[in-house]
C-alpha positions as CSV (number, residue, x, y, z in Angstrom):
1,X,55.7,99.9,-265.2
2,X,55.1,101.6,-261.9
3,X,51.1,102.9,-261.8
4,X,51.8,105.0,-258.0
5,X,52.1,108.2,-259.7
6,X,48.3,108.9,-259.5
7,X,48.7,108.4,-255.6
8,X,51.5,110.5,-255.6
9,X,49.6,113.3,-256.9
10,X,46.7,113.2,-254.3
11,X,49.2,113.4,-251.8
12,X,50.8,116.4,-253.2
13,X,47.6,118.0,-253.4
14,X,47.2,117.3,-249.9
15,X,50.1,119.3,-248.8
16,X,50.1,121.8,-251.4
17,X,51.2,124.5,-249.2
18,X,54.5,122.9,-248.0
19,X,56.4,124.4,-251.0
20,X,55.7,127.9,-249.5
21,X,58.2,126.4,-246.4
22,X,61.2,126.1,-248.0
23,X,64.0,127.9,-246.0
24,X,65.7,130.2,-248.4
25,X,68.3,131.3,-245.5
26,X,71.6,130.5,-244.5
27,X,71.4,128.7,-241.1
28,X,73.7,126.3,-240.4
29,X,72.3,122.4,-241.0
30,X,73.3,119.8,-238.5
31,X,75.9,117.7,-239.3
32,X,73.9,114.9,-237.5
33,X,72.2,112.0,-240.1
34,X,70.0,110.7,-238.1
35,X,68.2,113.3,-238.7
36,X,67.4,112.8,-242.4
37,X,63.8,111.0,-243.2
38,X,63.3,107.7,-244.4
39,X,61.3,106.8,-247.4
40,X,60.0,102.9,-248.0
41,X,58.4,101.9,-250.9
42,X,56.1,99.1,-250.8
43,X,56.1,96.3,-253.6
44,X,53.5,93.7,-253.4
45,X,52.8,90.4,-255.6
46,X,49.2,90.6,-256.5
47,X,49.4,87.4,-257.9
48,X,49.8,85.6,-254.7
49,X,46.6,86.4,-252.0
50,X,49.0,85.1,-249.2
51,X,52.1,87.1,-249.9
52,X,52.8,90.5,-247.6
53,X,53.7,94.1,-249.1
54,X,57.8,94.2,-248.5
55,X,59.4,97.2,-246.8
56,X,62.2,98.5,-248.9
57,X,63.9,101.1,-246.6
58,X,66.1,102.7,-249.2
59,X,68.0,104.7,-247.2
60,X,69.3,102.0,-245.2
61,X,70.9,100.4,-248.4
62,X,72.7,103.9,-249.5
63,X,75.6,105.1,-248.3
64,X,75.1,107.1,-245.0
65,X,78.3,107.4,-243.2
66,X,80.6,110.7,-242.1
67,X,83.3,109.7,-244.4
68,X,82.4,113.2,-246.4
69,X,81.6,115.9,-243.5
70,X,82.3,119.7,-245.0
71,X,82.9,118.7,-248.9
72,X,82.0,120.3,-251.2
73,X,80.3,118.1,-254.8
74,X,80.9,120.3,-257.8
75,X,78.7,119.3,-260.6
76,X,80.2,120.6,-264.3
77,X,77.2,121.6,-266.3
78,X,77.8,122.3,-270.0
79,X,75.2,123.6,-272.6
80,X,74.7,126.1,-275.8
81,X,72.6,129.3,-274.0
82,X,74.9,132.1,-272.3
83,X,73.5,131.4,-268.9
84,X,70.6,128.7,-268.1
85,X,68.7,127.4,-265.3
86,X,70.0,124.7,-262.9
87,X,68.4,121.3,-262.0
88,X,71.5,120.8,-259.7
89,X,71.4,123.9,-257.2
90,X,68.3,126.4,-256.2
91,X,68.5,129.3,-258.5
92,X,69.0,132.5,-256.4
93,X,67.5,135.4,-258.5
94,X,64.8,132.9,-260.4
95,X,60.9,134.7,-260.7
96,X,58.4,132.4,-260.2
97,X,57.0,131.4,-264.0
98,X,55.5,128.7,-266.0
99,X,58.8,128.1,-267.5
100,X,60.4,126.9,-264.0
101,X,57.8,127.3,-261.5
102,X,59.0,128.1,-257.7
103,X,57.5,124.7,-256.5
104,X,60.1,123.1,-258.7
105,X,63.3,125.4,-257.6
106,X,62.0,124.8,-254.2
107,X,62.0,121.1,-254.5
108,X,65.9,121.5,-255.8
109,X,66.5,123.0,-252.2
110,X,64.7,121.1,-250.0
111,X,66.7,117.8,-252.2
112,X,69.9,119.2,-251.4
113,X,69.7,120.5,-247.9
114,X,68.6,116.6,-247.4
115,X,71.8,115.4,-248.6
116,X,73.8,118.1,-246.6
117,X,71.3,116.6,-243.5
118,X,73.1,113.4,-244.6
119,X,76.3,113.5,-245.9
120,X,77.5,116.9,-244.4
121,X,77.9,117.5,-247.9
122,X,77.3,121.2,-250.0
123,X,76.7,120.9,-253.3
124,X,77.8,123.2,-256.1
125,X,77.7,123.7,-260.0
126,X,80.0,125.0,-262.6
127,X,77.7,126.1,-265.4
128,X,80.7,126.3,-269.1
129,X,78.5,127.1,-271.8
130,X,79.3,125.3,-275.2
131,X,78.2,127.4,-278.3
132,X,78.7,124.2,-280.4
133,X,76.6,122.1,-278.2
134,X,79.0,119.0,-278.4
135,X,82.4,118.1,-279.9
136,X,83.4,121.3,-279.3
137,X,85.2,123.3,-275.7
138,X,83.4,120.7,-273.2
139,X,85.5,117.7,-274.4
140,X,88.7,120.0,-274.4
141,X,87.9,121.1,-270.8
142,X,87.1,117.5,-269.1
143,X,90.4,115.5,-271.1
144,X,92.9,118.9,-269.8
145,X,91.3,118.2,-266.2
146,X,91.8,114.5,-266.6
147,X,95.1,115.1,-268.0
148,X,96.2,117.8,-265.1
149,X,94.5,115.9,-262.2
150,X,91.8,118.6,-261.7
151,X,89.4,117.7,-259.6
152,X,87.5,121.0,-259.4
153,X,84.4,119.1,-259.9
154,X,83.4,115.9,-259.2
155,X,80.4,114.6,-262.1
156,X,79.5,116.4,-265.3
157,X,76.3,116.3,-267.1
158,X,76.9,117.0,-271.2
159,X,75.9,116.5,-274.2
160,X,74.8,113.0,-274.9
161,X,77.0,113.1,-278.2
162,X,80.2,113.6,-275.9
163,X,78.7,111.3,-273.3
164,X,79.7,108.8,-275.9
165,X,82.8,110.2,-277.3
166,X,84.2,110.3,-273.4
167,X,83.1,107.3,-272.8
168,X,85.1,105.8,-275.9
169,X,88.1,107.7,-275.0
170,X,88.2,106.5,-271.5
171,X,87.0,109.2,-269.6
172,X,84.3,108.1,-267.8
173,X,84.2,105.7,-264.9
174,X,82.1,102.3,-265.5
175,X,79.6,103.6,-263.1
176,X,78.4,99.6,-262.1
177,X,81.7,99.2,-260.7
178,X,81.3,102.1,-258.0
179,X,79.8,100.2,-254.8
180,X,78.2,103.4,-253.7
181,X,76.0,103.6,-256.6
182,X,74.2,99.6,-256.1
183,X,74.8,99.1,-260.1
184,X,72.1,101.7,-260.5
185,X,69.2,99.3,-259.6
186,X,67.2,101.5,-257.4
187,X,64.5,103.1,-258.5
188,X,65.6,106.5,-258.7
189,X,67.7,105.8,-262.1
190,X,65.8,105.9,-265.4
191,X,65.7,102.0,-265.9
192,X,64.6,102.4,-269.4
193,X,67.6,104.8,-270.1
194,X,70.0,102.4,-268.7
195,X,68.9,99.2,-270.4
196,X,69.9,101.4,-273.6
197,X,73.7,102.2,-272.9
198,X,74.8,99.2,-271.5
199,X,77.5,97.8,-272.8
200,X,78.5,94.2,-272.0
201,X,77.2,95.0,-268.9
202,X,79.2,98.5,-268.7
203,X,77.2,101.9,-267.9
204,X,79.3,104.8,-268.7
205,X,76.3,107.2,-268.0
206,X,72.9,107.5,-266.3
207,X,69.6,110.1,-265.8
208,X,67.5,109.5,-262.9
209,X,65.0,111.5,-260.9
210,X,67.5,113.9,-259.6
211,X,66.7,115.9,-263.2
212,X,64.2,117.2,-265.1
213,X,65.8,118.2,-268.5
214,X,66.2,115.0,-269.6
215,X,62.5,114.9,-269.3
216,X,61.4,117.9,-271.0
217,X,63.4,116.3,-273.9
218,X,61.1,112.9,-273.9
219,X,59.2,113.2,-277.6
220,X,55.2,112.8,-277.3
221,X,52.2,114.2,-279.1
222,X,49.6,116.5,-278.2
223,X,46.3,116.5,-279.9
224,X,43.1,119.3,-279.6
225,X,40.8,117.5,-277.8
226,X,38.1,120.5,-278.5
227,X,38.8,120.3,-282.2
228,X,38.6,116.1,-281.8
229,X,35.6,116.4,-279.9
230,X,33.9,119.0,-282.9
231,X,34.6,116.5,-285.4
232,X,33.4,113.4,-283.6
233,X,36.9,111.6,-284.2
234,X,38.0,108.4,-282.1
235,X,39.0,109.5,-278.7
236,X,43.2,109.0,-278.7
237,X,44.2,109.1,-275.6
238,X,41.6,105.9,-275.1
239,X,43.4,104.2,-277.8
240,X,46.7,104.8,-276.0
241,X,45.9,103.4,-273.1
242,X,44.1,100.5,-274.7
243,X,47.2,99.2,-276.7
244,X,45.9,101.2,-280.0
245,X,47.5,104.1,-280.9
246,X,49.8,102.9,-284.0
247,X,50.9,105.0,-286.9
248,X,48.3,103.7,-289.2
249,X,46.2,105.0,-286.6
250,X,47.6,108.4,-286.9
251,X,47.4,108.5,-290.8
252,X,44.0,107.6,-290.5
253,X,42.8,110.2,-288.2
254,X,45.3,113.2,-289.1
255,X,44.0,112.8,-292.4
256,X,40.3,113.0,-291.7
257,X,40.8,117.1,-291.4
258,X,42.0,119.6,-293.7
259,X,41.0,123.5,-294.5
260,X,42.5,125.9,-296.8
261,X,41.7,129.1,-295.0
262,X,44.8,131.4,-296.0
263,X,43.2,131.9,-299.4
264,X,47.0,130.3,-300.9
265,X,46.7,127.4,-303.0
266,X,47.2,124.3,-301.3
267,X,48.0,123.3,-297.6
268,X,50.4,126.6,-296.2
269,X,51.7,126.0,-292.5
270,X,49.2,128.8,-291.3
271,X,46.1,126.2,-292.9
272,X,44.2,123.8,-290.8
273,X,45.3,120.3,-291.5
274,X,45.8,117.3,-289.2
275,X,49.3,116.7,-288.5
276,X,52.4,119.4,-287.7
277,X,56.1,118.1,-287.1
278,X,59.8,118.1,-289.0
279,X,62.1,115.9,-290.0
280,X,62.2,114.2,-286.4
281,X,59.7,112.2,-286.5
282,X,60.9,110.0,-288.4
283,X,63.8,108.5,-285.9
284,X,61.1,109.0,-283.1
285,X,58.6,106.9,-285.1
286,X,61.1,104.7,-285.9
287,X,62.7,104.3,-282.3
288,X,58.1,103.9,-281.1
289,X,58.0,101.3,-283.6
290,X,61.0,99.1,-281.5
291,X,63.3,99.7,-284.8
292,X,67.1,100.6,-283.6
293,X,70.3,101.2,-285.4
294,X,72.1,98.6,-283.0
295,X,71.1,96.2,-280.5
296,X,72.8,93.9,-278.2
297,X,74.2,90.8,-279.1
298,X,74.5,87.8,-276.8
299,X,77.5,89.1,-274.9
300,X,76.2,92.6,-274.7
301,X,78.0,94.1,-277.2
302,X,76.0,96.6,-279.9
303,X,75.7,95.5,-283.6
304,X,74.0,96.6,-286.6
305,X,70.0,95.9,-286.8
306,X,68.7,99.0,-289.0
307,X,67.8,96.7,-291.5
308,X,64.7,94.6,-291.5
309,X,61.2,93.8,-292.7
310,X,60.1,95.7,-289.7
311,X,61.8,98.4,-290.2
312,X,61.3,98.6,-293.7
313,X,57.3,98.7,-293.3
314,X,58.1,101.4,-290.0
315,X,60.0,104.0,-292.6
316,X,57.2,103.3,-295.3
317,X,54.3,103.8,-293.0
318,X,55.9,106.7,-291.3
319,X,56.8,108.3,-295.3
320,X,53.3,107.8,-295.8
321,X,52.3,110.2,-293.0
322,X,54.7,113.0,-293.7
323,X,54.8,113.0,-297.4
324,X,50.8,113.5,-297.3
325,X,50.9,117.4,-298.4
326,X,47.5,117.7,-298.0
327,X,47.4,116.6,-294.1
328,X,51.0,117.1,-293.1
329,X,53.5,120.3,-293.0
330,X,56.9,120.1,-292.1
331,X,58.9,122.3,-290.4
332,X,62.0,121.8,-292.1
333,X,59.9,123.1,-295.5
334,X,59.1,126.4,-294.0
335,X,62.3,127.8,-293.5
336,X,62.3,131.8,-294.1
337,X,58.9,131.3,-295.0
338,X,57.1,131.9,-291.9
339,X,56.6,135.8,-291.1
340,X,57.3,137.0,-287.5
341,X,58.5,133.6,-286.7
342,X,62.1,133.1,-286.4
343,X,61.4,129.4,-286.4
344,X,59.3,127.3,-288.2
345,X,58.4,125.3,-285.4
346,X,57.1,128.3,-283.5
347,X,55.0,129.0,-286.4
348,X,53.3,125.8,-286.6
349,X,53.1,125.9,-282.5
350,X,51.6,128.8,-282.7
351,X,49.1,127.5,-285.8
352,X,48.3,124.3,-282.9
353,X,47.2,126.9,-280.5
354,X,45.0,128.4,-282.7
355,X,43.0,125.6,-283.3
356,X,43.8,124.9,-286.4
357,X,45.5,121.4,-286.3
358,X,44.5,118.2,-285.1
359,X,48.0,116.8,-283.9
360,X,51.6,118.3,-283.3
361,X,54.8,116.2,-282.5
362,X,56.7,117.9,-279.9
363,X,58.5,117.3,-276.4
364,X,57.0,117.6,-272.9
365,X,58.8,120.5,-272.4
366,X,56.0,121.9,-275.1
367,X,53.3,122.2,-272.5
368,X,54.6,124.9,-270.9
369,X,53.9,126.9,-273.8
370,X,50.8,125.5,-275.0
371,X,49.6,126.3,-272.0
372,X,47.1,129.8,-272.6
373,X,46.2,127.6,-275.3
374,X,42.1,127.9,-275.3
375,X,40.8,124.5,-276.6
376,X,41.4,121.8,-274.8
377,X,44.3,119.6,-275.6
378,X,46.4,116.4,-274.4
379,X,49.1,114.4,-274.6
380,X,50.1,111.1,-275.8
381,X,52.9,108.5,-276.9
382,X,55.1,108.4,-280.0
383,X,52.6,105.8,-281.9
384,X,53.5,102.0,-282.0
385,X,53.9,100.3,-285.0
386,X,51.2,97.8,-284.2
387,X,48.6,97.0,-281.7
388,X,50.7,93.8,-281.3
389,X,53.6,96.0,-279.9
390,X,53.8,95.3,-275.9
391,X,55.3,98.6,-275.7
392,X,55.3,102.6,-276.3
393,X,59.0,103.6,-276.8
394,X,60.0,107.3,-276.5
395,X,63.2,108.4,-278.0
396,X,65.5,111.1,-276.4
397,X,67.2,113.7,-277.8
398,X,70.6,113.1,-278.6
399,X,71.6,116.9,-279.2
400,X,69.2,118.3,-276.3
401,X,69.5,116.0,-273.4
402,X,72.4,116.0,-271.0
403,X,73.2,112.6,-269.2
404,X,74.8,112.1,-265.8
405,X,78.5,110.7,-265.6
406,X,81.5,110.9,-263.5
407,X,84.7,111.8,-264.7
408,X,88.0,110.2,-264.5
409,X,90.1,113.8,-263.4
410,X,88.6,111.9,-260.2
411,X,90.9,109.0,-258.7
412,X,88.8,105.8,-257.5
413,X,88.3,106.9,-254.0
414,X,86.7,110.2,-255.3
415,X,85.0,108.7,-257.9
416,X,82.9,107.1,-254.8
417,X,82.5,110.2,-252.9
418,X,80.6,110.8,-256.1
419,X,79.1,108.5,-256.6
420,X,77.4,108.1,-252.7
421,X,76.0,112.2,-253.3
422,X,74.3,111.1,-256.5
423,X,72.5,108.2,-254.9
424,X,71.5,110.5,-252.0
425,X,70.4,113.1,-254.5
426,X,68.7,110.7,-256.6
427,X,66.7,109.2,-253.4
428,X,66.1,112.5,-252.2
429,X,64.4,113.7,-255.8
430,X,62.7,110.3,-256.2
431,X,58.9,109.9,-256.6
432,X,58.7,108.0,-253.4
433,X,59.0,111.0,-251.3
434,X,55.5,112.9,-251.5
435,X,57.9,116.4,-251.8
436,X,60.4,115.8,-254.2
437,X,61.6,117.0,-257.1
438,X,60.0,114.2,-259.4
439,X,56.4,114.7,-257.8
440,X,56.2,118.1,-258.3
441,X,57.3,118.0,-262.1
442,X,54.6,115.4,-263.0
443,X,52.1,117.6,-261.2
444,X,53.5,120.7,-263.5
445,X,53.3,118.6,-266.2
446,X,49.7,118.0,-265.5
447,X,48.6,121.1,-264.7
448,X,49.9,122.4,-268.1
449,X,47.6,119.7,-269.9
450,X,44.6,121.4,-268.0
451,X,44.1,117.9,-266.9
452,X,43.1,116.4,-263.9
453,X,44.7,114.5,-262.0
454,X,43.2,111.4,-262.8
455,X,44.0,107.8,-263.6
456,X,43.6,108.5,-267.3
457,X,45.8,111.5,-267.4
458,X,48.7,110.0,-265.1
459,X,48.6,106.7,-267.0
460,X,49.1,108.4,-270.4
461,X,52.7,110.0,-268.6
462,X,53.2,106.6,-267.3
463,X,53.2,105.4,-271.2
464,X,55.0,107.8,-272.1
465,X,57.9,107.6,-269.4
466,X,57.9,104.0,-268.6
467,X,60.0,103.3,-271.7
468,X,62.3,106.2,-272.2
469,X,65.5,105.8,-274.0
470,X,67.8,106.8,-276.4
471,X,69.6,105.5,-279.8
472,X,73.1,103.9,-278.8
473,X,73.5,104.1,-282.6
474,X,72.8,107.8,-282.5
475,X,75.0,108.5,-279.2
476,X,78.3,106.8,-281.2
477,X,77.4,108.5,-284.2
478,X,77.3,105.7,-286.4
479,X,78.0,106.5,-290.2
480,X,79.7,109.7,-288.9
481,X,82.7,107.8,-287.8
482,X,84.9,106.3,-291.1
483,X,81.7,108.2,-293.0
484,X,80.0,111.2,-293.6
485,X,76.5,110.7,-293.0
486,X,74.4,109.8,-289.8
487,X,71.6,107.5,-290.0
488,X,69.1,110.1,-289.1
489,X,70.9,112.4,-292.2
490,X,70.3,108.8,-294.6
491,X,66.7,108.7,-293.1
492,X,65.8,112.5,-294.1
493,X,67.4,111.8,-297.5
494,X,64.1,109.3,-298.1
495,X,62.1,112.2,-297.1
496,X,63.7,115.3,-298.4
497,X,63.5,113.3,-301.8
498,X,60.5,112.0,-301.2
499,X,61.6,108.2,-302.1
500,X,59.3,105.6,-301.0
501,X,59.7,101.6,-301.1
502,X,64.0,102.8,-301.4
503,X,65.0,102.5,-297.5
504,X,66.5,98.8,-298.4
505,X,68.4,99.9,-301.4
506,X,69.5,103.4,-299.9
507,X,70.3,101.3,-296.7
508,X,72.9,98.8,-298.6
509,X,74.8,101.9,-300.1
510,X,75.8,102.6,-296.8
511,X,75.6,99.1,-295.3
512,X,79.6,98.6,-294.9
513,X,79.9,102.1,-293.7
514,X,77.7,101.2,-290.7
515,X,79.1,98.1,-290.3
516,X,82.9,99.8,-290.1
517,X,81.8,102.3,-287.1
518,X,79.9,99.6,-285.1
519,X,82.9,97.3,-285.1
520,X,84.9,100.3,-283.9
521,X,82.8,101.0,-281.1
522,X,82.8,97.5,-280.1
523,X,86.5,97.0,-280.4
524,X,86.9,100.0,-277.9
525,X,85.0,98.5,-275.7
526,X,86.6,94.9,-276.2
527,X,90.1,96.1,-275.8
């Protein structure tokens, strides 16, 4: 796990004013390369006193010819809002805000006039908005292109649900087989996320620097330091950097505090209690505690590993947190029941702010608005399921986050045009360059937190980050296939009924279901 983000930082904070330079205007950029900088990273063996830091000039090893002069790279953007904001182009008309500061629109352009200063290349984005998210009028649109030969755009980023129906259909090029992408092993590309989609050595699709949705869409959990600090409970964030912070851990401090103070019998979402969240927490406790619907075999290819003594004790432990009344309220219980709010998750935001709860599961994106909060809060990892665990593992949405993936309405010599502008925009955005894109969202990021930006606040986003994936089983839809149940929709039987010590027996009811869509998924990818 890389530790240079803390460096990063003071650097940025060094040159602070440089994102007040950005050229909004329209001059012509040379068409020369050599002009575009050069960033080395250094890596070093600490073990060995003798050995000397290695220069890795990256830019050296992408592609950096003229084959491309005066393209144009469309990106095809697809997502459920009417209009959103891009983290492909600079948005034009954007006003400066906490949602999507100016520092972070500016580091867009500055990453893209870059690649222009390299490639000659302009790039460009075709926003379709999808009112069913996935499944729906961006699958339609990408197989009629591939079908008609249009190449109006180059790379799409959708839905991680139609990443993997694409995929299966044959719509997406193997992107380790494109020499202008190195088999994604720079460090620009989320290695985490891509040790997660492999298939037999196949990547279909890939997030990477060059974004920032994906993530705002990484799970953590923010606790109120002020209220922690008034109760004299264990620090957290020390036990997360110490190896600690487990889900027993959790239970035992979420249910420490508890105050009916809306004069309604029992705990109400507008109470004080110690733990806010829905029905998601369970697959993101689940995916933290290192349990996953399939795994890799020895060839590479995925097969069923829900069930096991691990993941048995994972789904009782976690029941045990969110079927504790008393300490625990659910969004998905509060429904219509929550006022003003239109969601129930604003309501028990909103409840967090306050001060009136000790933890709340959300995404990073969540900062933003806890930000006028007025105690003191932080941030930490999805819990582990034991100190034993090596690692924190944070689970991405499958219905929120977008992936990266280029399309096959693209021959093979297109498909590398591609593929050599996203490794120049993924170099470009990387964290090695003290002005791009990925420094200047984990110093928004930190800001948000009120934090400093210290080693103990960077190395809780290092935890948090370093191990960022998502369900494979989720992304093929497994149990949706010959069935008619997901494994999350099995998983939130247990709690909607509030079963405990049935996961095993609720498991082998659907056992040959699951077993029937992973075999599908790996014939496709075996024929």
């Amino acid at each position: 796990m890389k530790k240079i983000i803390a460096l990063l930082l003071c650097a940025v904070m060094a040159t602070a004013s440089f994102a007040a330079c950005g050229n909004n205007g329209d001059e012509s950029k040379p068409e020369d390369s050599s002009s575009a900088p050069a960033v080395s990273e250094t890596v070093s063996d600490v073990s060995d006193e003798e050995s000397k830091p290695e220069e890795i000039n990256y830019l050296e090893k992408i592609y950096t010819g003229n084959d491309y002069n005066g393209k144009t790279f469309t990106f095809l953007t697809s997502g459920v809002n009417a209009t959103a904001t891009s983290e492909i182009v600079y948005n034009e008309d954007l006003t400066d805000s906490e949602n999507f500061p100016e520092t972070i629109n500016e580091a867009i352009k500055r990453r893209n006039d870059a690649v222009y200063d390299l490639l000659g290349v302009e790039i460009k984005e075709i926003y379709f908005h999808d009112p069913r998210r996935y499944g729906g009028d961006t699958l339609a649109k990408i197989r009629n292109s591939a079908s008609a030969g249009d190449n109006s755009f180059q790379a799409v980023s959708v839905c991680l649900y139609d990443c993997g129906t694409l995929a299966t259909e044959n719509y997406l090029f193997d992107l380790t087989t494109l020499e202008n992408l190195h088999g994604l092993e720079y460090p620009w590309w989320d290695e985490g996320f891509s040790n997660t989609v492999r298939i037999a050595g196949k990547q279909y699709f890939m997030l990477g620097d060059m974004g920032i949705n994906y993530k705002n869409s990484t799970p953590c959990v923010y606790y109120n330091q002020s209220l922690f600090e008034k109760l004299g409970l264990e620090n957290p964030q020390q036990l997360a950097i110490d190896g600690k912070w487990t889900i027993d851990k959790a239970i035992e401090l979420s249910t420490s505090y508890h105050d009916d103070i809306n004069g309604t019998d029992g705990i109400q979402w507008d109470d004080c209690y110690g733990w806010c969240g829905q029905n998601d927490d369970m697959p993101s406790m689940l995916y933290g505690a290192g349990v996953r619907i399939v795994s890799p075999d020895s060839e590479g290819y995925p097969y069923l590993t829900l069930w096991s003594e691990t993941a048995n004790n994972a789904v009782e432990k976690v029941l045990e947190l969110m079927l504790n009344s008393d300490y625990y309220v659910s969004g998905n219980d509060w429904f219509g029941k929550t006022g003003n709010y239109e969601w129930p998750m604003q309501a028990l935001e909103a409840n967090f702010i306050a001060g009136h709860v000790l933890f709340y599961s959300g995404g990073i994106s969540t900062a933003i608005n806890l930000s006028a909060m007025e105690d003191s809060f932080g941030i930490l990892p999805v819990p582990k399921l034991t100190e034993e665990q090596d690692d924190y593992y944070s689970l991405l949405n499958t219905w929120t986050t977008n992936a990266y993936a280029i399309t096959t309405n693209n021959t093979e010599e297109q498909a590398e045009f591609a593929a050599a502008v996203l490794e120049a925009m993924g170099y470009y955005s990387w964290e090695g360059n003290v002005d791009s894109l990925a420094v200047a969202y984990y110093e928004r990021v930190l800001k948000m937190q009120k934090l400093k930006a210290d080693e103990t606040s960077t190395a809780l986003l290092d935890l948090i980050f370093a191990q960022r994936g998502c369900e494979l089983g989720s992304v093929f839809r497994i149990g949706n296939i010959t069935g008619s149940k997901s494994v999350n929709d099995i998983l939130g039987t247990l709690i909607n009924e509030k079963k405990t010590g049935a996961f095993r027996s609720t498991y082998e009811a659907y056992e040959s279901i699951l077993e029937a869509d992973v075999e599908a998924v790996v014939e496709y990818f075996k024929s």
